[in-house]
C-alpha atoms as one frame of an Amber mdcrd trajectory, in Angstrom:
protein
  46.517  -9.419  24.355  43.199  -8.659  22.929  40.271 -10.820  22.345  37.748
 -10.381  19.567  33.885 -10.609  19.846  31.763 -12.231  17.263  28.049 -11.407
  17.428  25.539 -13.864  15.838  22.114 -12.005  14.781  19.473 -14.479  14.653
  15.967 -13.282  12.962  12.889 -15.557  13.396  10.700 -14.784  10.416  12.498
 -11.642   8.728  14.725 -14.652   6.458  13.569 -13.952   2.988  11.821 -16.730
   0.881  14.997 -17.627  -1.109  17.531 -18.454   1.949  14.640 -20.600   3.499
  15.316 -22.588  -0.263  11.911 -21.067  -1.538  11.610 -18.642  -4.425   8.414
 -17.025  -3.377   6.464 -16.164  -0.059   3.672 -17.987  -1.285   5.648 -21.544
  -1.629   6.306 -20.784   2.393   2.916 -20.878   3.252   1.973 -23.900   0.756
   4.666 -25.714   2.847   4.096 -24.609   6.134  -0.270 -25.373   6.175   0.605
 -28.517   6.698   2.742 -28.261   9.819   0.249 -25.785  11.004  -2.370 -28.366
  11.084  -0.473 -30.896  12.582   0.564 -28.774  15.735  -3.129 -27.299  16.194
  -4.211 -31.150  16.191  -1.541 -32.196  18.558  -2.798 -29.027  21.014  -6.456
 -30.024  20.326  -5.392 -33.700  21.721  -3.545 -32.493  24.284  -5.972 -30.147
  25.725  -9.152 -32.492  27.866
């Protein structure tokens, strides 16, 4: 009996634009400003 052995690769940040559902690199960073913001407030809040 022999079992098989599936690896999953996951890449943080090497995805390009299009399988993230954006056509260009620039549309990325549009979108992602705004969560940027948002999490540097939240640490600035945190942080007394």
């Amino acid at each position: 009996m022999t079992h098989s052995v599936e690896s999953i690769v996951i890449s943080l940040g090497n995805e390009p634009a299009e399988v993230l559902g954006f056509k260009t690199e620039e549309q990325i960073e549009i979108a992602l400003i705004p969560l940027m913001a948002e999490v540097f407030d939240n640490k600035a809040n945190s942080v007394k």
